[in-house]
C-alpha positions as CSV (number, residue, x, y, z in Angstrom):
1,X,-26.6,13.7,5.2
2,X,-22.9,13.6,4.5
3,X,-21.1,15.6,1.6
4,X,-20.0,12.3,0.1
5,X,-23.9,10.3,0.2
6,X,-24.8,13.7,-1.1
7,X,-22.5,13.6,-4.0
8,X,-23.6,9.5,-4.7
9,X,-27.3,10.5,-4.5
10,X,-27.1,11.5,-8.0
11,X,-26.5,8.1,-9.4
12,X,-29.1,6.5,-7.6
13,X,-32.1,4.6,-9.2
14,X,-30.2,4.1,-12.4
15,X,-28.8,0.9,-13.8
16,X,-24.8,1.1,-15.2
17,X,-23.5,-1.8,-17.0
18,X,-19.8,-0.9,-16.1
19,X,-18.4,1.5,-13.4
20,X,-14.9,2.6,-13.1
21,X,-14.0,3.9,-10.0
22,X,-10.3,5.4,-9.2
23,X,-9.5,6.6,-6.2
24,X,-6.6,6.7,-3.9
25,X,-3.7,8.9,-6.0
26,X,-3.9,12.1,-4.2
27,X,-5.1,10.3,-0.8
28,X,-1.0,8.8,-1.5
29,X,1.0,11.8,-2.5
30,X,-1.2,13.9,0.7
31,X,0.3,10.9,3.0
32,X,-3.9,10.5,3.7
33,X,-4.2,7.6,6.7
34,X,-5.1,4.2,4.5
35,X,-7.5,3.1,6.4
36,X,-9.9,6.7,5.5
37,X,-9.2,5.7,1.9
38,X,-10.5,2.2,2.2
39,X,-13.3,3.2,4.0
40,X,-14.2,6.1,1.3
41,X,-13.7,3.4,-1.0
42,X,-15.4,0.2,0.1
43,X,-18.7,2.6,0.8
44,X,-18.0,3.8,-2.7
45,X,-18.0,0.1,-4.0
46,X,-20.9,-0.7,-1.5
47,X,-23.4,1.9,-2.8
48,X,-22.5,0.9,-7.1
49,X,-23.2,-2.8,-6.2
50,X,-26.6,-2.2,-6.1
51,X,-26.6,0.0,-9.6
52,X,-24.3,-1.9,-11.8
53,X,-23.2,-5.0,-13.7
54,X,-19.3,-5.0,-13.4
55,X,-17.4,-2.5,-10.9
56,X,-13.4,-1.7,-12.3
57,X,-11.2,-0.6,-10.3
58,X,-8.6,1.5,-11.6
59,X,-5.4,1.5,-9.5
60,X,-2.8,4.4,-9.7
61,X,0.1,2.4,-8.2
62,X,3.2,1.9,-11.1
63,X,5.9,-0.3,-10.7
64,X,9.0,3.0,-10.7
65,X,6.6,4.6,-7.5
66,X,8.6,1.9,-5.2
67,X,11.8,3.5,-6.1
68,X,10.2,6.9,-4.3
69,X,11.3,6.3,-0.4
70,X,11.0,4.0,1.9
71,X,8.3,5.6,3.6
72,X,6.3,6.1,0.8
73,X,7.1,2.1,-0.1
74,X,6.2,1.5,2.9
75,X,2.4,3.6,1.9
76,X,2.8,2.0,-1.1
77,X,2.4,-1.4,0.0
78,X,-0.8,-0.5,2.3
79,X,-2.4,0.8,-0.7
80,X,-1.7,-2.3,-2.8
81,X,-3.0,-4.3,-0.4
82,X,-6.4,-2.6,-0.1
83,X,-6.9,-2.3,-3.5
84,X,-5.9,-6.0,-4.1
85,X,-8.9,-6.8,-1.4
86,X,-11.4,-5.5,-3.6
87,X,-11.2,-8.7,-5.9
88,X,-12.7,-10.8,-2.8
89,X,-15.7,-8.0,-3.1
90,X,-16.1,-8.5,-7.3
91,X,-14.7,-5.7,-8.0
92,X,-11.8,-6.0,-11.1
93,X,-9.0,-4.1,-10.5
94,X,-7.2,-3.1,-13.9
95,X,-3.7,-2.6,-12.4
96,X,-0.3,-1.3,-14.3
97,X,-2.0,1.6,-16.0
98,X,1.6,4.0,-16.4
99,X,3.2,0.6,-17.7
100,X,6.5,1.9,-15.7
101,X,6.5,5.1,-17.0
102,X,5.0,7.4,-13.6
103,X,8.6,8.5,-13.4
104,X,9.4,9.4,-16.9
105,X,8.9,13.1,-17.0
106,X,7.8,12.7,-21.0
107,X,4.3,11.4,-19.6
108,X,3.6,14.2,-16.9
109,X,2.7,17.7,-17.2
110,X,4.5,17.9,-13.2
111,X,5.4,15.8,-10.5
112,X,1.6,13.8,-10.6
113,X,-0.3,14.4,-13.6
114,X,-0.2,12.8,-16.7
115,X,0.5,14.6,-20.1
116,X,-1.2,14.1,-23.5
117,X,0.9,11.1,-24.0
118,X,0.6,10.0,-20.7
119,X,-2.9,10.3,-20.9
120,X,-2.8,8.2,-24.1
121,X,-0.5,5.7,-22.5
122,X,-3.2,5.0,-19.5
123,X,-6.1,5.2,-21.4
124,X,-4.7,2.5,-23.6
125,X,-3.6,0.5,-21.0
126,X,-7.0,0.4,-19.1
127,X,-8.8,-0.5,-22.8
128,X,-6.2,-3.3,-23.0
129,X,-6.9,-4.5,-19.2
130,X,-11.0,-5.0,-20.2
């Protein structure tokens, strides 16, 4: 059995109105292949449709991240078109969560991570997206 149908196991045989799911941010800034993080993902979405009402998706990708490189644009753009697939499988992607701001050192605690406020920006923005 693999680590990651080991780690879903424990969710199994329960009912969830809503699950969020968020994956991909760390796959991006590691320079992960796309194509492992849409596989991870869709198996991901695959196993919740059976447990729950509404899947969200909650994508990492901000507006000021396309004015990284043009490699990572380049990354960028693969990503966005995975995660804009998922709305062909029912999945509801709440999108624009650092509202332009992933750039702005005042909501990040380093180069990645959000702060207190930026924690309080994104959380607000995915309440606003439901």
């Amino acid at each position: 059995m693999s680590s990651f149908s080991k780690n879903l196991n424990r969710f199994e045989n329960k009912k969830y109105n809503y699950v969020f799911i968020e994956l991909g941010a760390n796959d991006f800034f590691l320079n992960i292949d796309v194509s492992t993080t849409e596989e991870n993902l869709k198996n991901i979405i695959n196993y919740f449709q059976q447990y729950s009402e509404k899947i969200f998706f909650i994508s990492f990708i901000d507006s000021t991240m396309y004015n990284i490189d043009d490699e990572r644009k380049n990354l960028l753009n693969s990503y966005k078109k995975v995660f804009d697939s998922l709305k062909s499988e029912g999945v509801i992607l709440i999108e624009n969560i650092w509202n332009g701001k992933f750039l702005d050192s005042e909501y990040k605690i380093d180069l990645y991570y959000p702060s207190e406020i930026g924690t309080k920006l994104i959380a607000e923005n995915i309440i606003n997206q439901l």
